[in-house]
N, CA, C and O atoms as a GROMACS GRO file, in nm:
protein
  216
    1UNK      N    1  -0.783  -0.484   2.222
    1UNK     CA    2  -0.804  -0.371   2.134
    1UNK      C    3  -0.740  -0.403   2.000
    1UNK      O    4  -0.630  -0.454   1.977
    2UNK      N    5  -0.834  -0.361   1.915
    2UNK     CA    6  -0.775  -0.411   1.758
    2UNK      C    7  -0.617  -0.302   1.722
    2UNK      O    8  -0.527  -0.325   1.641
    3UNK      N    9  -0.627  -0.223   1.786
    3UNK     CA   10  -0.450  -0.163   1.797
    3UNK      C   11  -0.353  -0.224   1.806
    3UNK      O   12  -0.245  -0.208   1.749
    4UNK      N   13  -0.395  -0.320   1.901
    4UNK     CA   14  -0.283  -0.405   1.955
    4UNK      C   15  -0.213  -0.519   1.852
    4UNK      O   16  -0.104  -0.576   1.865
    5UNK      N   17  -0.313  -0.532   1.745
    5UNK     CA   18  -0.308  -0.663   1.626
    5UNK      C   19  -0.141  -0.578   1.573
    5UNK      O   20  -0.053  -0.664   1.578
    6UNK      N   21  -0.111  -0.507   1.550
    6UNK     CA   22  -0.045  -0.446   1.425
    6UNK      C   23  -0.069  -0.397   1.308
    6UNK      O   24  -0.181  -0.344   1.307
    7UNK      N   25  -0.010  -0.389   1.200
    7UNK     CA   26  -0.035  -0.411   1.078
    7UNK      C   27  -0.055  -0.520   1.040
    7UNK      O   28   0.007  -0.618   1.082
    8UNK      N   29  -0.187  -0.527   0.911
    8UNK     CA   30  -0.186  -0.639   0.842
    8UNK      C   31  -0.187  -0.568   0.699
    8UNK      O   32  -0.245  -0.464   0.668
    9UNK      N   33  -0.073  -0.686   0.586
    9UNK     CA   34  -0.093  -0.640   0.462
    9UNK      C   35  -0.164  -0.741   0.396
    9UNK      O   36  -0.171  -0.861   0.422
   10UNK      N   37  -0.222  -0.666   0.298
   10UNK     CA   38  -0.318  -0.730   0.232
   10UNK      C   39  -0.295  -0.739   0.077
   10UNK      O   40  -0.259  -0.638   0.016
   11UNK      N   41  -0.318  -0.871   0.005
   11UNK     CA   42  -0.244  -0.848  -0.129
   11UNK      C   43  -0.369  -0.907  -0.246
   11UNK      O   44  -0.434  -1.012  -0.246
   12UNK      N   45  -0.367  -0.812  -0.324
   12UNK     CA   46  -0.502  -0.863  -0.397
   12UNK      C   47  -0.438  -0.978  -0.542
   12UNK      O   48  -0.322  -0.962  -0.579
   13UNK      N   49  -0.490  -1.042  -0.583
   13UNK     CA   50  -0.448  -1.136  -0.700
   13UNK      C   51  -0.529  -1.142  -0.749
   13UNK      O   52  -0.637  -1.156  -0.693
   14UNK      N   53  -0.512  -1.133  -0.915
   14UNK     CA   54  -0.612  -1.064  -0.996
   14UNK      C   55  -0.615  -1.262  -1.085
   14UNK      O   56  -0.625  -1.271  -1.208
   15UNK      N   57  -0.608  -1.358  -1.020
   15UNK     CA   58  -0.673  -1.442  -1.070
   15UNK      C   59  -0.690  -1.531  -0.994
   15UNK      O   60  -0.617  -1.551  -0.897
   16UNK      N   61  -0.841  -1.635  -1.042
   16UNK     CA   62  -0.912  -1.732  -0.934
   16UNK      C   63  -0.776  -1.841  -0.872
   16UNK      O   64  -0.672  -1.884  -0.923
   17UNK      N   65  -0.828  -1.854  -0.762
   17UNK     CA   66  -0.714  -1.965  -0.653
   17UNK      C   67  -0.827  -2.107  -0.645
   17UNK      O   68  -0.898  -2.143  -0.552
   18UNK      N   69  -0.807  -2.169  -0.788
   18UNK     CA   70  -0.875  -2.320  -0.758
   18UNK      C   71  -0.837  -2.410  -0.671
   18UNK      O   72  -0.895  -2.517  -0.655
   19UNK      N   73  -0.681  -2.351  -0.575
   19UNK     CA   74  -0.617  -2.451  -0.503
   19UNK      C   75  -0.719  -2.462  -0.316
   19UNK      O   76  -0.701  -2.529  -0.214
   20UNK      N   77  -0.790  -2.388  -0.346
   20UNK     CA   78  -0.874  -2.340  -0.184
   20UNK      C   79  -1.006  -2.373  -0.260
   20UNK      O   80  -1.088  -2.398  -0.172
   21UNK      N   81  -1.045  -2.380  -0.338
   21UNK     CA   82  -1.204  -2.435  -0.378
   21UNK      C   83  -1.241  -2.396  -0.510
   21UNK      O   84  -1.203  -2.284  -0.544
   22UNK      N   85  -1.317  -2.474  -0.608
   22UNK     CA   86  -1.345  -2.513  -0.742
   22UNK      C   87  -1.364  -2.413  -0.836
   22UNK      O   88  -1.333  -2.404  -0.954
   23UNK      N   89  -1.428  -2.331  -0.751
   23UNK     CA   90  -1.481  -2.177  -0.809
   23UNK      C   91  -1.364  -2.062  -0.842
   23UNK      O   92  -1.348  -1.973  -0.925
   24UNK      N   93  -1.262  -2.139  -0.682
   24UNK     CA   94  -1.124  -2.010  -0.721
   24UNK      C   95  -1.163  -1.834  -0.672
   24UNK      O   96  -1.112  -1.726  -0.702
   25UNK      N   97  -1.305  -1.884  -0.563
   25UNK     CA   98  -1.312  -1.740  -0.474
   25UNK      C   99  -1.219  -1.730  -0.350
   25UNK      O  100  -1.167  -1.821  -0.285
   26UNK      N  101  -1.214  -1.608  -0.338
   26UNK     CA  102  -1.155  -1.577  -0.233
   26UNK      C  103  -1.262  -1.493  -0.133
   26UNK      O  104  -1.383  -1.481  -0.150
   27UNK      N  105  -1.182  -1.442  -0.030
   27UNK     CA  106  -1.249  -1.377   0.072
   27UNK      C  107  -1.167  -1.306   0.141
   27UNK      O  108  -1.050  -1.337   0.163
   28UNK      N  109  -1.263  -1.138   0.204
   28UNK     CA  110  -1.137  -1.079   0.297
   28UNK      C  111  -1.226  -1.114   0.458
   28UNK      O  112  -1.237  -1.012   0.526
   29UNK      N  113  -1.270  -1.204   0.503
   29UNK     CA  114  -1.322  -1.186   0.596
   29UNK      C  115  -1.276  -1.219   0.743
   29UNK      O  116  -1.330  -1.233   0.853
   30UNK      N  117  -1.113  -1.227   0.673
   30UNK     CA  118  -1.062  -1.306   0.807
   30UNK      C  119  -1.014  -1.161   0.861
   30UNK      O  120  -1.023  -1.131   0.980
   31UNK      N  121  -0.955  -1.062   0.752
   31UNK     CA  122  -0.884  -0.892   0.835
   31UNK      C  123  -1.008  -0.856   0.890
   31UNK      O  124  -0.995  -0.820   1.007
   32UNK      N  125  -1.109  -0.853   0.855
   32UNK     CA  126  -1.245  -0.772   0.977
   32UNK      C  127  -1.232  -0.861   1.114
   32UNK      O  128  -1.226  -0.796   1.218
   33UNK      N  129  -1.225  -1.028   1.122
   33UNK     CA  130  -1.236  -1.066   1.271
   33UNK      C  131  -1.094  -1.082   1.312
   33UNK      O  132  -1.063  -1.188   1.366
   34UNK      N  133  -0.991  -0.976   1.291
   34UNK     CA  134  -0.860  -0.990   1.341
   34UNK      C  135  -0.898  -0.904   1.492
   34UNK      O  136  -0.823  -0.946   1.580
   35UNK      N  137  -0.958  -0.837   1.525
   35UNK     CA  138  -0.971  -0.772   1.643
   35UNK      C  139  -1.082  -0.839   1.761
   35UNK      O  140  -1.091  -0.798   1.877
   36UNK      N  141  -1.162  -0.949   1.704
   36UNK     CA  142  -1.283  -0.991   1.771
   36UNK      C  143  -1.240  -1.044   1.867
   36UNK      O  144  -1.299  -1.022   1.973
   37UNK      N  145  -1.113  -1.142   1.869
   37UNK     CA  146  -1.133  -1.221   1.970
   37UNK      C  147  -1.022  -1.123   2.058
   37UNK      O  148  -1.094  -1.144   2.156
   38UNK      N  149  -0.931  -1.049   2.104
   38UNK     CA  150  -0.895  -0.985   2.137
   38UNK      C  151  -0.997  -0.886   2.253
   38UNK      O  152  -0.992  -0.888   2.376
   39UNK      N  153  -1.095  -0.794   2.155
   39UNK     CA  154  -1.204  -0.737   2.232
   39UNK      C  155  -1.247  -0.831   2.320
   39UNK      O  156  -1.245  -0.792   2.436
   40UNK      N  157  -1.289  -0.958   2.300
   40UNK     CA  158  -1.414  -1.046   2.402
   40UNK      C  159  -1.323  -1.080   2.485
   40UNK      O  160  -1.370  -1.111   2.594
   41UNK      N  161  -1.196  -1.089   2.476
   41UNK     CA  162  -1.098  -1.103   2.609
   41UNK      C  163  -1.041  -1.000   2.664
   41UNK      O  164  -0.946  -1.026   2.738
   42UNK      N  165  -1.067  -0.896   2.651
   42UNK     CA  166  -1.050  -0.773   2.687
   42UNK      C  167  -1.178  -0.712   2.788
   42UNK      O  168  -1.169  -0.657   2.898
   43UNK      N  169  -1.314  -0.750   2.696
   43UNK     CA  170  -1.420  -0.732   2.790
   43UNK      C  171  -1.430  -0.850   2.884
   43UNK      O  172  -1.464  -0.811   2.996
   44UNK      N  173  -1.416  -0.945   2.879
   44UNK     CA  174  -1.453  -1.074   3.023
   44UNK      C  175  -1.316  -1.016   3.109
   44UNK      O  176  -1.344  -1.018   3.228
   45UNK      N  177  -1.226  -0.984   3.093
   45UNK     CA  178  -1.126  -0.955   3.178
   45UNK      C  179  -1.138  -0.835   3.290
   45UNK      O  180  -1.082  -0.822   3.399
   46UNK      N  181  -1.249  -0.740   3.208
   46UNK     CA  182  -1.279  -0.616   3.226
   46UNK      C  183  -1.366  -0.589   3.322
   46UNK      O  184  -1.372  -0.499   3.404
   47UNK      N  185  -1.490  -0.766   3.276
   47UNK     CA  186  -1.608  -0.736   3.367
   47UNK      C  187  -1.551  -0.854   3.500
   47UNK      O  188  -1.584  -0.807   3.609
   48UNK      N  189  -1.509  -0.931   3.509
   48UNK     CA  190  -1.442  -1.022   3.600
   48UNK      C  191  -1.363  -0.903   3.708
   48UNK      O  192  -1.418  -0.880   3.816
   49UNK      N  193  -1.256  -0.846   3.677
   49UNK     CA  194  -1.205  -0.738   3.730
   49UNK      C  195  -1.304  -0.629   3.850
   49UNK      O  196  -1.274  -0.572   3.955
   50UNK      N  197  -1.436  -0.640   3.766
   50UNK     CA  198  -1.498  -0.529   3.884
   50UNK      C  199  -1.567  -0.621   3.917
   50UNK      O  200  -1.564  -0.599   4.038
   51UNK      N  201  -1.617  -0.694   3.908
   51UNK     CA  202  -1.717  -0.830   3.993
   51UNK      C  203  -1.599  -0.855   4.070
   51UNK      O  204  -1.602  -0.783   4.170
   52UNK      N  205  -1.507  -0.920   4.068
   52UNK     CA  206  -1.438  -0.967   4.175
   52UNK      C  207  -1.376  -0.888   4.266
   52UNK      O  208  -1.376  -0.930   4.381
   53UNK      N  209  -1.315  -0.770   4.242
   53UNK     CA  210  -1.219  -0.650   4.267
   53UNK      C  211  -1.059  -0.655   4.250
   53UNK      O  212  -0.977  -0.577   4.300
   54UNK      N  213  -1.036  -0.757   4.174
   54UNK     CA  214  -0.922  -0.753   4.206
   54UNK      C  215  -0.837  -0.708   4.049
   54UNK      O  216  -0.715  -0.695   4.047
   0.00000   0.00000   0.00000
């Protein structure tokens, strides 16, 4: 469950980062898949659990 992550802070910088690529973009796309892999081990655990019973 993405609850479980904590807090994440997030810090904006108001100029390009040429040190990560030429252009000096950034991206927020890593805080949206902070909960993904969490969920998909949460659900195989979930469905394993009643398939097996235990």
């Amino acid at each position: 469950m993405a609850a479980d992550i904590g807090s994440i802070q997030v810090d904006f910088v108001g100029k390009p980062d040429t040190r990560f690529n030429a252009l000096g973009a950034k991206g927020l796309g890593e805080v949206a898949m902070a909960g993904v892999a969490p969920a998909i081990a949460n659900a195989v655990q979930t469905f394993f659990n009643r398939v097996l019973g235990s």
